[in-house]
Structure formats: structure tokens, C-alpha cells
C-alpha positions as CSV (number, residue, x, y, z in Angstrom):
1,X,138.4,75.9,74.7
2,X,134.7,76.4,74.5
3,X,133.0,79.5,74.3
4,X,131.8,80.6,78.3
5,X,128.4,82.2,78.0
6,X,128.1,85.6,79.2
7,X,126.6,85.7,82.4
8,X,125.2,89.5,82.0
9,X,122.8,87.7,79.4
10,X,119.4,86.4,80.4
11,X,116.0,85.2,78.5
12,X,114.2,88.0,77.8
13,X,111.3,87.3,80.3
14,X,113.6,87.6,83.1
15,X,114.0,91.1,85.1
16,X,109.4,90.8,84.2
17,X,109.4,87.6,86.2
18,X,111.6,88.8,89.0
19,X,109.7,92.2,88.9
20,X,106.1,90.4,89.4
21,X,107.1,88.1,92.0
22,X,109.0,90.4,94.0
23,X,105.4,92.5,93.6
24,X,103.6,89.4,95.3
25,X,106.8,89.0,97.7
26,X,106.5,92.5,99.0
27,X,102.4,92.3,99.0
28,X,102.2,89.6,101.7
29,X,105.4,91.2,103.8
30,X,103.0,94.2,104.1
31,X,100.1,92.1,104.9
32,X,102.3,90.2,107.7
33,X,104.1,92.7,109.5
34,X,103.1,94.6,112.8
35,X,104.1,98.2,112.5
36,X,102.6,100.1,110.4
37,X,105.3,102.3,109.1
38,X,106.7,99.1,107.7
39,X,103.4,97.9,106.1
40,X,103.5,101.4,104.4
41,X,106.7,101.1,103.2
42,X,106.0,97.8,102.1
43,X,103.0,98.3,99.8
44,X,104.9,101.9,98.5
45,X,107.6,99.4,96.7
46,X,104.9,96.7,95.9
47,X,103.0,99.2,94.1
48,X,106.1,100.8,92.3
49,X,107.6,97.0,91.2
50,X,104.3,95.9,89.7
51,X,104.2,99.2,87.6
52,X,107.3,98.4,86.7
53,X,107.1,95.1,86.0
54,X,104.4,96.5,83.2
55,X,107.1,99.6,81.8
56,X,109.9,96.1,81.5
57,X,107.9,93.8,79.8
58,X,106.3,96.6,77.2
59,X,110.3,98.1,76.3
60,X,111.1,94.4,76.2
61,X,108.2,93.2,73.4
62,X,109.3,96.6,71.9
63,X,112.9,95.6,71.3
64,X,111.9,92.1,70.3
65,X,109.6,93.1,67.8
66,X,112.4,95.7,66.3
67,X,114.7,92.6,65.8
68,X,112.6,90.2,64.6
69,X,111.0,92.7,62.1
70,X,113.3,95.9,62.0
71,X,112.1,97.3,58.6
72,X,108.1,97.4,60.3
73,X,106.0,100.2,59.5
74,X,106.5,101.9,62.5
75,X,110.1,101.0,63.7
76,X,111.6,104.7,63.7
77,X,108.8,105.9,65.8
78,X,109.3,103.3,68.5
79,X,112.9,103.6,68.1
80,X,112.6,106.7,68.5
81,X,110.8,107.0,71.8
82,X,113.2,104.4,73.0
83,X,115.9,106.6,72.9
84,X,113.5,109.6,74.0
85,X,113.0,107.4,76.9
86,X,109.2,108.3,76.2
87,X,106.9,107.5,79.9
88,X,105.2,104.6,80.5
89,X,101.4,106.3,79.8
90,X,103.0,108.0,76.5
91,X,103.9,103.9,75.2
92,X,101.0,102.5,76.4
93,X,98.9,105.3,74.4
94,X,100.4,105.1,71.2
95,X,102.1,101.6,71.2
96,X,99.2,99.0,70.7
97,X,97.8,101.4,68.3
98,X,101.3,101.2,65.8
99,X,101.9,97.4,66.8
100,X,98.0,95.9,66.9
101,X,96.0,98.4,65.2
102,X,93.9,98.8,68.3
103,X,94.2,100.9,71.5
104,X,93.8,100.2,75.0
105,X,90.8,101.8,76.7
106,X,91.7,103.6,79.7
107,X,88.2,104.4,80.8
108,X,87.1,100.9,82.2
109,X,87.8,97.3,82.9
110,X,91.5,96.6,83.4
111,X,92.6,99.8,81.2
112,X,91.1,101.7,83.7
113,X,92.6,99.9,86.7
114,X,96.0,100.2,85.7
115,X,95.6,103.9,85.0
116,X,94.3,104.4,88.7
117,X,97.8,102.1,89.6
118,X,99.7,104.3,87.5
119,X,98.4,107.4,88.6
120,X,99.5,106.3,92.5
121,X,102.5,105.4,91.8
122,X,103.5,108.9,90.2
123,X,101.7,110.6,93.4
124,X,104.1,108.4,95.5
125,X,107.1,109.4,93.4
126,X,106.3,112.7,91.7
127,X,105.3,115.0,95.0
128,X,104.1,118.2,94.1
129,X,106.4,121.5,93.8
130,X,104.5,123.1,96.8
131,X,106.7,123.4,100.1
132,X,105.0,123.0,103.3
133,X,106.0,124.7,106.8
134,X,104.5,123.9,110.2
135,X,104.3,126.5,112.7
136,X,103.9,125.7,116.3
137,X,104.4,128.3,118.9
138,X,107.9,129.8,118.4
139,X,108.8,126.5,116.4
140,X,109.1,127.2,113.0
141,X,109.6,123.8,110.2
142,X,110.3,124.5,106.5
143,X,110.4,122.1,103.3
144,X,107.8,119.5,104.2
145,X,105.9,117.6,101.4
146,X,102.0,116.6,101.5
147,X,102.5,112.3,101.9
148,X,98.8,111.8,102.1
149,X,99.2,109.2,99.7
150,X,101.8,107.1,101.5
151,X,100.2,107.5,104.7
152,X,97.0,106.3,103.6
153,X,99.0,103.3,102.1
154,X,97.3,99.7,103.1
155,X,98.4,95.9,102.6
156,X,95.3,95.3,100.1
157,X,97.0,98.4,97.9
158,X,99.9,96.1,97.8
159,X,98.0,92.9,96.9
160,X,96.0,94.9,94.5
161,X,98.8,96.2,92.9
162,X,100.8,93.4,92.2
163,X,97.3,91.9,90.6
164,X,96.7,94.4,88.4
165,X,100.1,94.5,86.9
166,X,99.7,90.8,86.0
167,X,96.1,91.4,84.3
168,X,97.1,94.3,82.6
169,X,100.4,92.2,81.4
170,X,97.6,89.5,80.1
171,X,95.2,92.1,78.8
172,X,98.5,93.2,76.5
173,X,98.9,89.6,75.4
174,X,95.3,89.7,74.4
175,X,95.7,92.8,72.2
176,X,98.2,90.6,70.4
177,X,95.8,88.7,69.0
178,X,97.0,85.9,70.8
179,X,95.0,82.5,70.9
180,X,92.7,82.1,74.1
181,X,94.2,78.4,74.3
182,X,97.9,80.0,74.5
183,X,97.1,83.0,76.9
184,X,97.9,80.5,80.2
185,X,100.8,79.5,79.0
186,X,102.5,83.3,77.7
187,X,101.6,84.3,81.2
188,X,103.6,81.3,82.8
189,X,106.2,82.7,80.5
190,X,106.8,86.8,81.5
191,X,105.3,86.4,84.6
192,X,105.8,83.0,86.1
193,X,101.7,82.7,86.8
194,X,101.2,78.6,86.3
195,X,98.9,77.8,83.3
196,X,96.2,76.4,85.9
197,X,96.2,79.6,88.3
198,X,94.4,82.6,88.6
199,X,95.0,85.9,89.9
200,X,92.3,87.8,92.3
């Protein structure tokens, strides 16, 4: 009898692919819907899928790198923060520099881009300590939290989001060293982009 393949075993590009389009999925259900709560809601998820389609596809060339090459210079130290489960910012600070020899520059271009994404999408999910109360004539309300930053949530932030995940997924193919000629199509691969398209 032949040997069934597991079906809990997928390409590696897989959960990045699903990630980015569901990104561009939830982007244009914010820009379509009527109510605004929903639109909200809606570009909160888009913007936390498109960060994580970045954190899955950098653990992902992490652990491919480690078993193609597991004896390379600086295996323990990734290892290591694998299992340290080290944040996203932490990785994409010291990663390119161990694996490339170069680092990313988080004070312009795309860099800086995905460091304003990131930076929202911890404000959505990280609210701050502080508990809030709301006082209205004998009414008394306890144990609210500041949500400034959904509420001033918009359908472009959504768009925007899932774009900048993709670019910043193409500006690490780049710091490969990569050829330019292969770029289009290592983008079709992790994030399903066709070789012709662009994003933006």
C-alpha cells in the first residue's frame, strides 16, 4: 500500500500566501462595507494579518536556512531566539545583519514604513496599563481603555497595510542578494503577487 501524504504538511510558502491575500481580502471588505464599526473592524485584522504575514515568512526563511545549512555561523543564535520566541522588531534588527551582512534601515523608504505598520499594530494589540473611568452625574464607569487608535481606523489603513507587508516581504528578498531578474518571480512564490503585477 502506498505511502498517504500527511495532510498537516504544506510548501513552505503557504500560511505567507494565505496570510497576504487574506490582508488584500479584508482591505477591500473594509473599503465596501457601510457601517463604520465594521470598516474598523475590518482594517484592525487587515493590518494585524499583513504584519503577520511579514513575522511567518521571516521564522519560515529562518528555519529553512537552519536545514539547509545547520552548522552556519550564526545557527545557535537564531536557534536560539526561535525558542526565545524573540518579537518580530528584535528578528528583523539583528536577523539580516547574521544572515546578509547588512541591516535594514528603519529610518526611511520601506524600512521606515513597516516600522510605522508595526508600531500600529502593537497600539491595536498592546493598550496601555492605564485604566480609564467615565463619570457622568451619579453614573460612575471603571476599566475603560484609550481605543483612539482603532477608532481612528480607515479602509486606506487597510489597503496600505496589506501593501506594505508585501514590499517589505520584497525589500527582504532584495537583502538576499537576490537577482533583479528573479525578484518577480520569488514574490509570485511567498506571496502569490503575479511576476507582471505591481503593488501600490
Amino acid at each position: 500500500m502506498p505511502a498517504q501524504f500527511p495532510t498537516t504538511l504544506s510548501g513552505s510558502n503557504r500560511m505567507v500566501r494565505a496570510y497576504v491575500s487574506a490582508s488584500h481580502a479584508l482591505a477591500q471588505e473594509s473599503a465596501e462595507t457601510e457601517l463604520d464599526e465594521d470598516m474598523r473592524a475590518k482594517a484592525a485584522v487587515a493590518i494585524l494579518i499583513s504584519v503577520s504575514s511579514v513575522e511567518a515568512y521571516v521564522n519560515i526563511f529562518a528555519r529553512l536556512l537552519l536545514a539547509q545549512d545547520p552548522d552556519f555561523t550564526h545557527a545557535e543564535r537564531i536557534r536560539s531566539d526561535l525558542r526565545a520566541k524573540k518579537s518580530l522588531l528584535s528578528k528583523l534588527q539583528n536577523w539580516p545583519q547574521l544572515f546578509f551582512g547588512k541591516s535594514i534601515d528603519f529610518g526611511k523608504d520601506i524600512g521606515q514604513k513597516f516600522r510605522a505598520l508595526l508600531d500600529q499594530r502593537n497600539r491595536l494589540m498592546h493598550f496601555s496599563s492605564e485604566s480609564h473611568e467615565f463619570e457622568f452625574e451619579n453614573v460612575k464607569i471603571k476599566g475603560l481603555v484609550d481605543t483612539t487608535v482603532f477608532d481612528n481606523l480607515t479602509a486606506q489603513d487597510a489597503e496600505a497595510a496589506a501593501i506594505t507587508a508585501e514590499e517589505f516581504i520584497e525589500h527582504l528578498l532584495r537583502l538576499q542578494g537576490l537577482p533583479e531578474e528573479n525578484i518577480p518571480h520569488a514574490l509570485h512564490h511567498w506571496v502569490g503577487r503575479p511576476p507582471e503585477d505591481k503593488v501600490g
